[in-house]
N, C-alpha and C positions, 0 to 999 in steps of 0.2 A: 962586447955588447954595444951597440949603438942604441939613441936617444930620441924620442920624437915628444914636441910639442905637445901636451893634452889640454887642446881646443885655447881658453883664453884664462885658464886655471893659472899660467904661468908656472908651472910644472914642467918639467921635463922628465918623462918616465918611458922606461928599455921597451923595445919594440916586440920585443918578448917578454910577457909576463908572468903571470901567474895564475888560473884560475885553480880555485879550491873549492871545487862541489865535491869532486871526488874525494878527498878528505872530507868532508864530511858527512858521507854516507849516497846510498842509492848507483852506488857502482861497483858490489858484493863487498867481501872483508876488505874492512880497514882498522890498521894498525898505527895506535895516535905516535910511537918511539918513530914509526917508519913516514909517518905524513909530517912529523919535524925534519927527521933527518932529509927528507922531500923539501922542505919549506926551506933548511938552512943553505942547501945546496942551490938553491936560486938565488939566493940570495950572492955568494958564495961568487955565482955567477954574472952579477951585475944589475940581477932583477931590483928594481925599485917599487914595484907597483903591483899588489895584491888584489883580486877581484873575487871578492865570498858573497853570504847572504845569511841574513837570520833565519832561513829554515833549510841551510845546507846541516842538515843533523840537529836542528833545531838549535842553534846556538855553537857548535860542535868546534864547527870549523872557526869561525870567528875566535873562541876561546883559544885556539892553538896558535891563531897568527896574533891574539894578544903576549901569550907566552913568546910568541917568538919578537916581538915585538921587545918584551923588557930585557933580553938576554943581547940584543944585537945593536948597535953602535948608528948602521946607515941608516938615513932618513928611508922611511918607506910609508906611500901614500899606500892606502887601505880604500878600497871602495868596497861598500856592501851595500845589502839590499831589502825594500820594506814593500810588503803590500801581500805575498803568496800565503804567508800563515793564514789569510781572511777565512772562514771557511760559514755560509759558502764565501767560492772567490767572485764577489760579485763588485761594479763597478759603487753601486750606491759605501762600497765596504773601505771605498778608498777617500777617506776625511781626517778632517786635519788632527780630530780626536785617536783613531786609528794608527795613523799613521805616524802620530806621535808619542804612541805606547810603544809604536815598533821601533822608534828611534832612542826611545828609552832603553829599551831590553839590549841592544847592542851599542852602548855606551858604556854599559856596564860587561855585556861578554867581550868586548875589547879594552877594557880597564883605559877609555875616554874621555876625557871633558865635552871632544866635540869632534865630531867625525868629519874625514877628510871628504866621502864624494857618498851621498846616498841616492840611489835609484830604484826606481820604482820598478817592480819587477813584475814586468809582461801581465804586465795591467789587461785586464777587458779593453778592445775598444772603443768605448764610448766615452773610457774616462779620459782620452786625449781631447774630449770635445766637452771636458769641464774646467771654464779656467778658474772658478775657488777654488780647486787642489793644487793647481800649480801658482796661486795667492798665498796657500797658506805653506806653500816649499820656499817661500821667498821668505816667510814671517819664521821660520825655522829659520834661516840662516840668519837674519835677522835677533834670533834670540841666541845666537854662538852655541848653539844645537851641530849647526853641521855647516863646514865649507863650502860648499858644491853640491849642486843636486844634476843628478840626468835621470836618464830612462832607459830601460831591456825593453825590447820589445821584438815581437814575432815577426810582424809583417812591415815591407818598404811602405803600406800607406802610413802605419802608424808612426812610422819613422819620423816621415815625412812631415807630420802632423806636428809633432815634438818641435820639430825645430822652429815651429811658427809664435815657442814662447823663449822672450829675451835673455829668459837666464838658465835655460836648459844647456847646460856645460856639453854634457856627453849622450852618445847612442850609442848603445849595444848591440850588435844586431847580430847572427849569425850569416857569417861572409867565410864561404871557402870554395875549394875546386868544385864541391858538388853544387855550390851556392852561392851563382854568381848576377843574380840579377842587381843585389846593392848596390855593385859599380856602376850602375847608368843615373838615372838621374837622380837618387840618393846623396851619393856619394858627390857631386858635381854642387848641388845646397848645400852640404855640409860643411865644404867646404869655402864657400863663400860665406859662411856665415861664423868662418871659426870654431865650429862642433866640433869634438874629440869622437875617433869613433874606438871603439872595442870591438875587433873581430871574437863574435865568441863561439863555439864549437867548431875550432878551425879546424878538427883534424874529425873530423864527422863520425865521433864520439869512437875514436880509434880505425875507422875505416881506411882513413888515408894513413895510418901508416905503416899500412902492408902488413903488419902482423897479425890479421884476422882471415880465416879462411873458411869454407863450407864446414867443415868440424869443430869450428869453434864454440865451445860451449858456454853460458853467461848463468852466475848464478841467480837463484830465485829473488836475492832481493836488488839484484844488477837492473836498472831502469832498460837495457841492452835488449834483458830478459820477459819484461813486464810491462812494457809500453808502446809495442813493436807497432800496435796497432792505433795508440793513441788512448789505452786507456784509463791510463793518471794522470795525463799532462798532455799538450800538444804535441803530436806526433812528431814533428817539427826538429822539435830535440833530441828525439832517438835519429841515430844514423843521419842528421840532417834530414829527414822526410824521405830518405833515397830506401826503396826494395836491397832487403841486405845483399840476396846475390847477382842484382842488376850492379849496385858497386863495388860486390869485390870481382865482378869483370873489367868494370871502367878502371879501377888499379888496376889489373892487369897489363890494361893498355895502357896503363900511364908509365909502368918499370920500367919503357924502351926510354923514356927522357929524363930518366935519371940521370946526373951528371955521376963520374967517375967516386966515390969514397963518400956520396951523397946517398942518407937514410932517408925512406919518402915520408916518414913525419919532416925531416928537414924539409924537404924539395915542396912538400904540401904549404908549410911554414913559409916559405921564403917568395914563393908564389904570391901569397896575402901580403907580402910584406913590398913585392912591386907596384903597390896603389896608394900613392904619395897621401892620399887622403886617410887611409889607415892611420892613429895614431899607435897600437897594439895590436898584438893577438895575443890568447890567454888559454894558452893549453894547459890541460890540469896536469895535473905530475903526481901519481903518491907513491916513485921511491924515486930515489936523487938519480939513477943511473938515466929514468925519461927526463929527469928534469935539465939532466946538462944536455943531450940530445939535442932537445926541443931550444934550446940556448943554442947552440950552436949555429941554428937557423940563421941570427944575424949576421954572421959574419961571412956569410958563405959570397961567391959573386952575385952578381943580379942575373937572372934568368934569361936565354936573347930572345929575340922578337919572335923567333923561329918556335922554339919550345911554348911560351905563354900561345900563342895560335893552336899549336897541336892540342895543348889542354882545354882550348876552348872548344874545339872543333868534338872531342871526347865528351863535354857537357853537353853540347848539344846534340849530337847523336845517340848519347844515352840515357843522359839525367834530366835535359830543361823541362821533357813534357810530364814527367812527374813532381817537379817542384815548382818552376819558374813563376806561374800565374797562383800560383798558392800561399806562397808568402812573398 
């Protein structure tokens, strides 16, 4: 497992991490013996840096990586996340009252004094154009509430927006083969200004890696299932925004540049991981056999100039006109 910088945290956390929505529900059965034995095996593997949320299971997941938390030895940064439970989820809903009940509740489902990185989770955007909430994220860290704060967020404007305040550590955004506009001028600020980024649904909620096909079936309470079209959440996050069987043609045409003993969750992984601005990607894992897979990404070589072209060339012949101008 190799290391990368997160942002001006003075962290240094595996370029593979961890994300845990999948334990904590919205992606059919989950079993909590098999989402540790998931969580240990990252660990196991060099993972440093967990990335949950207080409405992954309403509490669910957080609770497991607190458990896993007093059972294990290595430092492990914890980022989770406050603002989705609002209901409705509206931008007036994100204050410092609020948002400070939600930083309570997971202080406690991670048995915390003070939480390592909290971010606000794919806020409305109007609220990146209020700066009292990002006053009162500064007066949280201020009160040893929380180390670090960033932001999820949907779209490269909001991204973009974020980083226009001094103490926003990290961005989450989703960056992979099917979604690739973040590298241009996202990625290029982010970096001059020392942002951490989080690639998050890098593997386009299992599409890249290759194990899903026209028969594949997601159960009813699998978000896979239930939001194909966008209608619990932003579309966004099922399948990255992409037509299911528009990408599992673009996999298709991607197996030809598969290197030799390379799984395409890996070759998907390692892909995110040639854009020096990346600080992670955070593929979910809930049994340990994805979790070392998805690990493995790091160590593989770097991809040549030759293969990264072809996958672009595959973006935009199949995917950019459905996603690119959309988030």
């Amino acid at each position: 497992m190799n290391y990368r910088e997160l942002g001006r945290t003075g962290w240094k956390v595996s370029e593979i991490s961890f994300g845990a929505w999948a334990i904590g529900g919205a992606w059919g059965s989950v079993d909590d013996a098999e989402s540790m034995a998931a969580l240990r095996a990252a660990v196991d593997c060099g993972v440093n840096f967990i990335d949950t949320a207080d409405v992954y299971g309403m509490g669910r997941s957080e609770r497991l990586i607190a458990e896993l938390k007093r059972e294990r030895k290595e430092q492990i940064v914890v980022a989770t996340k406050a603002g989705r439970r609002l209901s409705p989820h509206t931008a007036d809903g994100y204050n410092q009252k609020n948002i400070g009940a939600f930083i309570e509740d997971s202080l406690r489902n991670l048995g915390a004094d003070c939480l390592d990185l909290v971010q606000l989770h794919c806020p409305p955007t109007d609220v990146y154009y209020r700066p009292e909430l990002f006053g009162a994220m500064d007066r949280f860290v201020e009160a040893g509430k929380i180390r670090f704060y960033g932001v999820s967020v949907e779209r490269v404007e909001e991204a973009l927006k974020a980083l226009e305040y001094p103490n926003v550590q990290t961005v989450q955004i989703i960056f992979n083969c099917f979604r690739q506009r973040p590298a241009d001028l996202f990625f290029e600020q982010a970096k001059r200004k020392r942002v951490g980024i989080l690639a998050r649904v890098p593997l386009a909620s299992g599409l890249l890696t290759g194990k899903l096909n026209h028969d594949t079936q997601f159960a009813a309470d699998d978000h896979r299932s239930f939001n194909r079209h966008g209608e619990a959440f932003d579309v966004g996050e099922t399948f990255s925004g992409v037509d299911f069987e528009g990408g599992l043609a673009a996999v298709d045409q991607m197996r030809s540049l598969l290197p030799d003993g390379v799984s395409m969750a890996q070759f998907a992984l390692r892909w995110i991981l040639m854009f020096d601005a990346v600080t992670c990607a955070i593929p979910g894992g809930k049994r340990p056999a994805q979790v070392a897979d998805n690990c493995a990404a790091s160590d593989l070589p770097a991809l040549t100039e030759q293969t990264m072209n072809a996958v672009r060339r595959i973006y935009e012949d199949r995917i950019k006109s459905q996603v690119h101008q959309r988030w």
